[in-house]
Steps between C-alpha positions, in 0.01 A plus 500: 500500500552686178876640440611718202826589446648760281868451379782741399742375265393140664531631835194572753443814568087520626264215592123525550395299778153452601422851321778657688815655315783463622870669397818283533720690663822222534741316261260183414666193525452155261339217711681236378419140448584268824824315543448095355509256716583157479171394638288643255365268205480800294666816454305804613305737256693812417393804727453824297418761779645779723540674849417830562440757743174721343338766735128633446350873448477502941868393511433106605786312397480148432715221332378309236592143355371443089477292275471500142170290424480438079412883393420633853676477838390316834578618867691245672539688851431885643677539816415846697 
């Protein structure tokens, strides 16, 4: 699935997905790396992403979960 987000002063503020645009229209929020756990061998990668509400030119809302990938960004989860 190809995902482009545009940022605002480092903060999302429209995504492209699938050719669609889509407007944020919430406060995004940092998805932040999980808690460590004893049973884990190594500690997890550091999670660079957000949360946020977007809505589309019809007025769909969804949710979107991102991540930044190197110099682009990869969806982790769209919930409807």
């Amino acid at each position: 699935m190809g995902v482009t987000v545009e940022l605002d002063d480092g903060i999302p503020v429209r995504i492209d997905h699938d050719g669609i645009l889509y407007d944020v229209n919430d406060t995004p929020t940092p998805l932040e790396q999980p808690d460590w756990h004893y049973a884990m061998t190594h500690p997890p990668a550091p999670l660079s992403g957000w949360r946020f509400q977007a809505i589309d030119r019809r007025g769909r809302a969804r949710v979107f979960d991102v991540q930044r990938v190197g110099a682009g960004w990869r969806l982790v989860n769209v919930y409807d």
